[in-house]
C-alpha positions in Angstrom: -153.0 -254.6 -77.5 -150.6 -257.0 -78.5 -147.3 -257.3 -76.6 -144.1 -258.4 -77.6 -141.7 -260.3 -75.5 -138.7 -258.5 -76.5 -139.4 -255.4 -75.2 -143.0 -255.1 -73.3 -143.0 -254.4 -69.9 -146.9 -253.8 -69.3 -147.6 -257.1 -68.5 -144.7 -257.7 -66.1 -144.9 -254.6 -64.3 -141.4 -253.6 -63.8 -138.6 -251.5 -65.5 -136.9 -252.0 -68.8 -135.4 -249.9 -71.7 -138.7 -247.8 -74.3 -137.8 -249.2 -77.8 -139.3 -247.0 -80.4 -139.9 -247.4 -84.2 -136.8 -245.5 -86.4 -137.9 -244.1 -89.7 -136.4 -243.8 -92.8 -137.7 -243.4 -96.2 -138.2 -246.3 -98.0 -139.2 -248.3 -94.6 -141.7 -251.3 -95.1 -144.3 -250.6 -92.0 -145.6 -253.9 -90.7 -148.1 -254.5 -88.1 -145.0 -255.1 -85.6 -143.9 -251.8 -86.2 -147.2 -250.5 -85.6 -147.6 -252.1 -82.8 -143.9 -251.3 -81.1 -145.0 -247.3 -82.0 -147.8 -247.5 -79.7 -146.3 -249.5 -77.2 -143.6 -247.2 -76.6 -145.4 -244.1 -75.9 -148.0 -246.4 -73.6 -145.6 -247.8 -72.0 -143.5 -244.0 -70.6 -146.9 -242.6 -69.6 -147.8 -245.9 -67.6 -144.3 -246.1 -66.3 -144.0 -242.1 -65.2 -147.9 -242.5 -63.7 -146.9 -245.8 -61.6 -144.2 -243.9 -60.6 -144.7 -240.3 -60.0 -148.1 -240.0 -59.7 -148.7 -243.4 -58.2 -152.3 -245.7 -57.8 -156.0 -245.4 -56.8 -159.1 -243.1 -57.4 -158.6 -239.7 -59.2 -162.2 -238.7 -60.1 -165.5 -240.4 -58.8 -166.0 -244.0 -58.9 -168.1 -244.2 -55.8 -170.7 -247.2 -55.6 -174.3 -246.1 -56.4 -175.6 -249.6 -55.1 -175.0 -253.0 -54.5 -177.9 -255.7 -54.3 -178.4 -259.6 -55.4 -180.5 -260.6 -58.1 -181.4 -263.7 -59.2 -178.4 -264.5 -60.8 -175.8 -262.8 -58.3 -174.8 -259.7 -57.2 -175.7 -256.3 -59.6 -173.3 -253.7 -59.0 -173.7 -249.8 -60.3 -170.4 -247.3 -60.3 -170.7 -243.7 -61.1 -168.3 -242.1 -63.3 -164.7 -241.7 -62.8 -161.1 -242.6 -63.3 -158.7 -244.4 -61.7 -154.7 -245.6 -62.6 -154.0 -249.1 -61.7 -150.4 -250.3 -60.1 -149.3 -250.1 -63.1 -150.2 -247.1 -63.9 -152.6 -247.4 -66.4 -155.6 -245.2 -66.4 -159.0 -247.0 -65.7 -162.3 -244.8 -66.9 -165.9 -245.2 -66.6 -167.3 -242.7 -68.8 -171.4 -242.9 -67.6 -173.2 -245.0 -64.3 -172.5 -248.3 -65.2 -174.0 -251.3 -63.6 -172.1 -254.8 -64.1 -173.3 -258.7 -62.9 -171.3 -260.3 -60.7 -171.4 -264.1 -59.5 -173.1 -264.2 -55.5 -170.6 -264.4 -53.2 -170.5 -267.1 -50.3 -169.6 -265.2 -47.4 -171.2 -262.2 -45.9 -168.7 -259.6 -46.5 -166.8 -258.3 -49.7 -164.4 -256.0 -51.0 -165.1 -254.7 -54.7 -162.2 -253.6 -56.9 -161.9 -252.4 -60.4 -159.7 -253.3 -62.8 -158.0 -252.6 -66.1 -159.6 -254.6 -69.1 -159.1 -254.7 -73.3 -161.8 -255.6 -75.1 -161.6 -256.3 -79.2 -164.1 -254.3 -81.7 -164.8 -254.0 -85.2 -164.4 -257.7 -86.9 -163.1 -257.4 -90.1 -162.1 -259.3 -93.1 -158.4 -260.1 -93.3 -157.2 -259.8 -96.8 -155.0 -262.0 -98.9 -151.7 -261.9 -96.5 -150.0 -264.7 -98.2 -150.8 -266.9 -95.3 -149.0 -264.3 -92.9 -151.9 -264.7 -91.1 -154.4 -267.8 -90.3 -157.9 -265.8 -89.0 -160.2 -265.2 -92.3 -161.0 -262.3 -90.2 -159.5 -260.0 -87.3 -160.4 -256.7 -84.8 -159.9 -253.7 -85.7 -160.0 -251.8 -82.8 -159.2 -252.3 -79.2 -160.7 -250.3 -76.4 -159.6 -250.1 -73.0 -162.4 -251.3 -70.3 -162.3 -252.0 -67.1 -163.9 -255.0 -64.6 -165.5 -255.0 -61.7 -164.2 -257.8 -59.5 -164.3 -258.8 -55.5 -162.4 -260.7 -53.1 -164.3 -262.3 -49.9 -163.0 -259.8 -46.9 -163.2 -256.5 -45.9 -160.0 -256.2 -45.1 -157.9 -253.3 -46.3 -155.2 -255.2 -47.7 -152.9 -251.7 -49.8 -149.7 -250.6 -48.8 -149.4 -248.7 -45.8 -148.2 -244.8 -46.5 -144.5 -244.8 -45.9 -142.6 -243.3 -43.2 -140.6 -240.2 -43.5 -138.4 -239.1 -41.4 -138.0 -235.1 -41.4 -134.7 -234.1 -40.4 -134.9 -230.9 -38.0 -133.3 -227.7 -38.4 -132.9 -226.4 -34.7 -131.0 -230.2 -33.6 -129.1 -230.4 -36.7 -128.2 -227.3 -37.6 -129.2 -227.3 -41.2 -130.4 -225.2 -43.7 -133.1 -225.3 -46.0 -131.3 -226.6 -49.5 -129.7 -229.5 -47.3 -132.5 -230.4 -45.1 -134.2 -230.6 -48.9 -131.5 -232.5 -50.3 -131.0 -234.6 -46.7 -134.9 -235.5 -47.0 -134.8 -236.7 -50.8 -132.2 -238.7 -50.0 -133.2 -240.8 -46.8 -136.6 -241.2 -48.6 -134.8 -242.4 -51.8 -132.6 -244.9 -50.1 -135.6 -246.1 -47.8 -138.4 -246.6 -50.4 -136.8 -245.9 -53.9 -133.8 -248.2 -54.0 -135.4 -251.3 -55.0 -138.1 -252.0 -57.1 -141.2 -253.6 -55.8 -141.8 -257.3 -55.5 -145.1 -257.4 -56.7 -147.5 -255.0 -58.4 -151.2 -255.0 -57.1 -153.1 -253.7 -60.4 -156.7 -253.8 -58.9 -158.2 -250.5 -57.5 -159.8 -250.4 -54.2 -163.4 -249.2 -54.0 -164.9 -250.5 -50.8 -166.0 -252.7 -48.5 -169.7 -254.4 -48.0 -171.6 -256.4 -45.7 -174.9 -258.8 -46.4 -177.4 -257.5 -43.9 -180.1 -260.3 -42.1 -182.6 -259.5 -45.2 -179.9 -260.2 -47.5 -179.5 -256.8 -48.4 -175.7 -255.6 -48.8 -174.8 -252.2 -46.9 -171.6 -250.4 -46.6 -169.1 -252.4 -43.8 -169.5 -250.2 -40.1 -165.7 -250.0 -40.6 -164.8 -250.0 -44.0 -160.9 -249.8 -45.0 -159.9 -246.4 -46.4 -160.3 -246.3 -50.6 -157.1 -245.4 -51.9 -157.2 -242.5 -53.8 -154.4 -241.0 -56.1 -152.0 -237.8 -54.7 -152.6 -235.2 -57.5 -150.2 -232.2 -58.2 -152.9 -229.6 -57.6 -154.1 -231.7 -54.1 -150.0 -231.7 -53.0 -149.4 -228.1 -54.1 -152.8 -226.6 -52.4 -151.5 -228.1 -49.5 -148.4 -227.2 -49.6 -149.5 -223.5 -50.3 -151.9 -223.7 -47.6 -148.5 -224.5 -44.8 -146.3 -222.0 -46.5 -149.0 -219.2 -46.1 -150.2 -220.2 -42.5 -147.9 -218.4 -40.5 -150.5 -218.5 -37.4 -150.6 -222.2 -36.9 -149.4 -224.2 -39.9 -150.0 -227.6 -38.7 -153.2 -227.4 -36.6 -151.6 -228.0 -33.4 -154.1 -227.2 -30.4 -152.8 -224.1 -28.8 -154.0 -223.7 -25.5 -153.2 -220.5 -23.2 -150.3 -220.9 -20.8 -151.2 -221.4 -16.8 -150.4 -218.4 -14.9 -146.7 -217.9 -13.3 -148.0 -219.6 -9.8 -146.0 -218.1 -7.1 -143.4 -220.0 -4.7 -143.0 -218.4 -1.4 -146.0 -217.4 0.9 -145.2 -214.3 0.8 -145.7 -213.8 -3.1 -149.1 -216.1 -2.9 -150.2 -213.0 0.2 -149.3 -210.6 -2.4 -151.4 -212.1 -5.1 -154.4 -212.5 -3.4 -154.5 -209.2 -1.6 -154.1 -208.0 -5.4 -157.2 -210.3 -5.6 -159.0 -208.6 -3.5 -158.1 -205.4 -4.3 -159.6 -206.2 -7.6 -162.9 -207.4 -6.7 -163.3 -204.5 -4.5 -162.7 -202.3 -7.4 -166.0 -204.6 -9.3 -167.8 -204.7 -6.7 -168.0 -200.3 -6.7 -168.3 -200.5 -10.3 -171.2 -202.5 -10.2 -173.2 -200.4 -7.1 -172.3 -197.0 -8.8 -173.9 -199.0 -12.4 -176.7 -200.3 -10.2 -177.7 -196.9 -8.4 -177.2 -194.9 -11.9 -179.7 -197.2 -13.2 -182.5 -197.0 -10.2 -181.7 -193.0 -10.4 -182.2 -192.7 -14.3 -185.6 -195.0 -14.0 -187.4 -192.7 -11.4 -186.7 -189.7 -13.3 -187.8 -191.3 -16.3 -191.5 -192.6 -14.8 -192.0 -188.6 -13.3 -191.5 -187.2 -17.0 -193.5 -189.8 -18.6 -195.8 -189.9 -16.0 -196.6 -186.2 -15.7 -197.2 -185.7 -19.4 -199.5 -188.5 -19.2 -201.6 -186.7 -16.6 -201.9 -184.0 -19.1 -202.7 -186.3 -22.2 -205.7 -187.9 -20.4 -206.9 -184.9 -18.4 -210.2 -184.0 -20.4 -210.8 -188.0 -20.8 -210.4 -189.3 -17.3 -209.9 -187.0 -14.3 -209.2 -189.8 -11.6 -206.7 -191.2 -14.0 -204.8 -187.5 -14.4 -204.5 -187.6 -10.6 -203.2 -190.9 -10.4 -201.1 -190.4 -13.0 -199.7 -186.9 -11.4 -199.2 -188.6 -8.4 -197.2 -191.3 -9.5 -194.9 -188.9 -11.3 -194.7 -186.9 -7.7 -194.0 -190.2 -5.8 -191.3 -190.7 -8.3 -189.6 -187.1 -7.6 -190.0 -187.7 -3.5 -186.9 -188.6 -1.9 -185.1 -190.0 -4.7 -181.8 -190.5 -3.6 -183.2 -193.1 0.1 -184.7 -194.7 -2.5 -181.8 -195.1 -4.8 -179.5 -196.0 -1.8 -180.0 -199.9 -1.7 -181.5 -202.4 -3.7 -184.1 -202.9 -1.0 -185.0 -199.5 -0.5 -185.5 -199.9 -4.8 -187.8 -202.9 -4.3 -190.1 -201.6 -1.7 -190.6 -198.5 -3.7 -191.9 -200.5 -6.7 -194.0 -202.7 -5.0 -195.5 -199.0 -3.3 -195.7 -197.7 -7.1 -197.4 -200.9 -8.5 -200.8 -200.4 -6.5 -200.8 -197.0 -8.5 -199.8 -198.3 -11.7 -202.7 -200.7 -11.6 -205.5 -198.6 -10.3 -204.2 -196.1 -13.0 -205.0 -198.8 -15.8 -208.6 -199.4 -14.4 -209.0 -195.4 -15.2 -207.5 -195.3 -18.5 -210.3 -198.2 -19.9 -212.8 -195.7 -22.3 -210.1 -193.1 -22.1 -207.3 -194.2 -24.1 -207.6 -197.4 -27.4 -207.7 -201.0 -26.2 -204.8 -202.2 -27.9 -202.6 -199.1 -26.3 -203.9 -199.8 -22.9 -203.7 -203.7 -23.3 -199.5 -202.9 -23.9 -199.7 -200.7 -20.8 -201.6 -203.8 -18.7 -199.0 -206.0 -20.0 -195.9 -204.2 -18.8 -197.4 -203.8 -15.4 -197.9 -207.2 -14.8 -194.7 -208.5 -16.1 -193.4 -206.1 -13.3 -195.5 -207.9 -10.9 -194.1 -211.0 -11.9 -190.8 -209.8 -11.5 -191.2 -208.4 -8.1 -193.0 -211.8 -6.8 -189.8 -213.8 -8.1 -187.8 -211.1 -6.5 -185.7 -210.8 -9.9 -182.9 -209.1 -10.0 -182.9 -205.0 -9.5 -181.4 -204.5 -12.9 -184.2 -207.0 -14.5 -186.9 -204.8 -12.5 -185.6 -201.5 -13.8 -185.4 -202.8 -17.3 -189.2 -203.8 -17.2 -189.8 -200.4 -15.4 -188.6 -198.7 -18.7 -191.2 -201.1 -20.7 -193.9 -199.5 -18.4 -192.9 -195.8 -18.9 -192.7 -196.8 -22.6 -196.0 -198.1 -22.4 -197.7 -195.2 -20.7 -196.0 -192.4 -23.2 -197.4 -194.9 -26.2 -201.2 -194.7 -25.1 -203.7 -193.4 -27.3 -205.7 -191.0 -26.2 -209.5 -191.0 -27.3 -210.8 -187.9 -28.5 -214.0 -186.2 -27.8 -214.6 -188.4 -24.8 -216.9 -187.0 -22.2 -215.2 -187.0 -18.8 -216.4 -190.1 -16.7 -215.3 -188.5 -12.9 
């Protein structure tokens, strides 16, 4: 695009006046005038994006891969789009993969920037000598570059600081905390315009490996991406509607009110004790219900088991009667400790197992197997003196076991 010294600013990359074309009828349209139209409506969107929006990534641009070739470096880019410091929009439309020269050094930061490039020669017609070309472009696109610069380190602007004035100290309310914020930020970063406008966009840093391959730097410098209105506004949503914990802060429960005198520490840990005391019953009267509810259960299960396998195995009914009888004998001694509990299973487990060698012929193999099983996992438990509340879980799996067998029809009693 042609600029004009009079009133371009894109090149210089500060503030001055839009000039724009004034029609009338009868006006003689030159390429000037041309020219001046589509400066002037380039030159208020780069101006309100440097300014409003601001620089870096928008969309994509990531780096697919970097390696060296015979002739340099071969860079590809995905897609994306970017606006430059001056806030003119970069685009890659498709992966792209541009040549670069090799770099000396061992590390590099890649940046893209805005390009034009000329298209379309054509013939330039008589002009009167307005012009000296034979022939001219006749269209410009906008492109961008691919560039580095030998370090890795991150060399943008720093985010600036804002300082939030705060409502309980000062006093304030919202529309002049509002107000009060614009203002400090407008006199601390907007008063002045910027010495010197960086137009290259960021994408990251590399380093050359030993085999000369090039990898992403262990600490690369941040890429700078753009602030958009939907980003800001999400955000902004997100803080309004958080009424729990807007800003993430780590909330961690409050110690307990620790007492002063010695008298108030007594207090609390006779409260203490009192407490555990209370567990402690709890747990027992759990405990006993538990031993109680698993006896009762083995002399129902057991019993109709004697019945089921009466015509198969007549040893097996006995054994099988007995242990429901054992199981209705003196419940509550054995129910009154957890000892008493452990030396009644270990009486019952001779039973169980003689009771299993009866069942074989009377009752399926893959019943009985399920029965076996569940009697020696009680054995296990009893050997690694588990828990009582373990052993009484595992005594249901036996009763559940036993009312599960199969009985064989048919079967011609063996005793």
């Amino acid at each position: 695009m042609a600029q004009d010294s009079d009133h371009s600013t894109g090149e210089r990359g500060d503030l001055s006046q839009f000039r724009k074309n004034r029609f009338f009828s009868g006006k003689l349209m030159t390429p000037r005038d041309m020219e001046a139209e589509q400066e002037y409506h380039a030159e208020r969107l780069h101006a309100l994006s440097r300014f409003v929006v601001g620089s870096g990534i928008v969309h994509g641009l990531e780096i697919r891969s970097i390696g060296e070739t015979d002739d340099g470096l071969e860079v590809t880019i995905e897609p994306g789009l970017a606006l430059d410091g001056r806030g003119r929009p970069i685009v890659v439309e498709q992966v792209t993969t541009k040549s670069l020269p090799r770099p000396s050094a061992n590390e590099l930061s890649l940046y893209i920037e805005y390009e034009e490039v000329s298209l379309e020669t054509v013939p330039v017609p008589n002009t009167d000598d307005a012009i000296d070309a034979e022939s001219t472009s006749n269209r410009t696109v906008e492109v961008f570059e691919l560039t580095y610069r030998e370090t890795t380190e991150d060399e943008r602007p720093q985010l600036p600081d804002v300082e939030i004035p705060s409502v309980g100290s000062d006093g304030l309310d919202a529309e002049t905390i509002s107000r009060q914020l614009l203002e400090r930020y407008h006199d601390q970063h907007r008063s002045a315009m910027p010495s010197e406008t960086e137009t290259a966009v960021f994408l990251g840093s590399f380093e050359r490996t030993p085999d000369g391959a090039w990898t992403e730097s262990t600490e690369p410098a941040p890429r700078e991406f753009a602030y958009d209105h939907d980003l800001l506004f999400a955000t902004i949503i997100d803080h309004v509607t958080d009424t729990d914990n807007p800003h993430r802060t780590p909330v961690e429960r409050e110690p307990p009110d620790i007492p002063d005198g010695i008298g108030e520490i007594t207090d609390r840990l006779d409260a203490l004790e009192t407490e555990l005391g209370r567990v402690k019953r709890d747990q027992t009267a759990l405990t006993q219900y538990v031993m109680r509810k698993t006896l009762k259960d083995r002399a129902r299960f057991f019993d109709e088991l004697a019945d089921r396998v009466a015509q198969q195995t007549r040893e097996g009914s006995r054994l099988a009667r007995e242990i429901a009888t054992v199981s209705r004998t003196n419940g509550e001694e054995i129910c009154d400790s957890e000892g008493a509990y452990r030396r009644h299973l270990r009486e019952i487990l001779e039973h169980l197992i003689d009771l299993g060698d009866h069942l074989e012929g009377a009752t399926t193999e893959a019943s009985l197997e399920r029965y076996l099983k569940s009697v020696s996992d009680l054995q296990s438990a009893l050997e690694n003196d588990d828990p009582v509340l373990e052993l009484a879980e595992i005594q249901d799996r036996v009763c559940e076991a036993a009312d599960s067998l199969d009985v064989l029809v048919d079967v011609v009693p063996n005793e």
